[in-house]
C-alpha positions as CSV (number, residue, x, y, z in Angstrom):
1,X,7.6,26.8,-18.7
2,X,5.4,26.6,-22.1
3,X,1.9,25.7,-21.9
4,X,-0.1,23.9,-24.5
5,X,-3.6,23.6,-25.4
6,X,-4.3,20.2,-26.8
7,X,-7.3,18.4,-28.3
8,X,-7.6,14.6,-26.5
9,X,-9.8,12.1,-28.0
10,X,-12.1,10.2,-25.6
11,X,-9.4,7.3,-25.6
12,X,-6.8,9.4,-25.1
13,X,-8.2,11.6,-22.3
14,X,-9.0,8.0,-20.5
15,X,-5.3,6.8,-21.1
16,X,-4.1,10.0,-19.4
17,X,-6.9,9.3,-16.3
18,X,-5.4,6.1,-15.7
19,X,-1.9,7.2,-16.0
20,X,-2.8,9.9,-13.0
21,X,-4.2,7.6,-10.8
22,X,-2.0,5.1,-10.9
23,X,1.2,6.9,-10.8
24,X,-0.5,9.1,-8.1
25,X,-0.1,12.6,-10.2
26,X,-2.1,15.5,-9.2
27,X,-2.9,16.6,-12.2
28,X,-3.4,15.5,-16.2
29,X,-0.5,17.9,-16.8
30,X,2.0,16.0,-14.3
31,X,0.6,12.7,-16.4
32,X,1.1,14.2,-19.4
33,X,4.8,15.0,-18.9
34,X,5.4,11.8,-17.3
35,X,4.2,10.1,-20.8
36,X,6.4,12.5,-22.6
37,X,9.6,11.6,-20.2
38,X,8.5,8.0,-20.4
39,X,8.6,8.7,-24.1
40,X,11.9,9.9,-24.3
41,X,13.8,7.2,-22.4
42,X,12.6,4.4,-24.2
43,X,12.6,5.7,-27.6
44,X,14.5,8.9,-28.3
45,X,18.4,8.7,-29.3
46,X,19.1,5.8,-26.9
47,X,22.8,6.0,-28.0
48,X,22.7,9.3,-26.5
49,X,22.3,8.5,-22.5
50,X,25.0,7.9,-20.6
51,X,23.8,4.4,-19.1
52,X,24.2,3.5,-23.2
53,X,27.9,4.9,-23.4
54,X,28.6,3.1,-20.0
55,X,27.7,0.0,-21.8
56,X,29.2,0.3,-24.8
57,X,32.4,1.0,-22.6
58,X,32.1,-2.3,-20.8
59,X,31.5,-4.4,-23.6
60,X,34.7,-3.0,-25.3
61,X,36.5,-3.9,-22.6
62,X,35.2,-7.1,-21.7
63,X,35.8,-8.6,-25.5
64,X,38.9,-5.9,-26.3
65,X,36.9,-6.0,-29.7
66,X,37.0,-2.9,-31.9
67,X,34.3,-2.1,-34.1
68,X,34.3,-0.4,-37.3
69,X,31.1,1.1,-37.5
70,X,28.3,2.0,-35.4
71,X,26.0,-1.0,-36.7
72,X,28.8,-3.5,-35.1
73,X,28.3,-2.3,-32.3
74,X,24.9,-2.4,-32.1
75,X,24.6,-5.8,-33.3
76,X,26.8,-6.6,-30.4
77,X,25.0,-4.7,-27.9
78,X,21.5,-6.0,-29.1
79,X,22.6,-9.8,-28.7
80,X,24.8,-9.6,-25.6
């Protein structure tokens, strides 16, 4: 496991204080990971999880379309 030493501003250090207590985390550390996981499903490479392929799949077979490139499918995806 790597540790870190980070700098928090006050607005940030508050953010993580609220994100313990609500969650129920016993420490800053367990908040701050949860923020970074958080982080991760929502933004990070979302074509990359498998509830994305499983979607993908099921829209292909629904409409039997093909799609040509990547942004086809997305478009699709986006508006379905």
């Amino acid at each position: 496991m790597a540790q870190a030493l980070i700098k928090l501003g006050e607005r940030e250090d508050r953010v993580l204080t609220i994100v313990k207590g609500k969650f129920g985390f016993k420490n800053k550390s367990d908040a701050v990971n949860f923020v970074i996981e958080k982080y991760e499903e929502e933004l990070l490479e979302p074509e990359l999880r498998p509830e994305y392929l499983k979607k993908t799949k099921e829209i292909m077979k629904e409409k039997g379309k093909r799609y040509r490139t990547i942004d086809e499918l997305r478009k699709d995806i986006e508006h379905a």
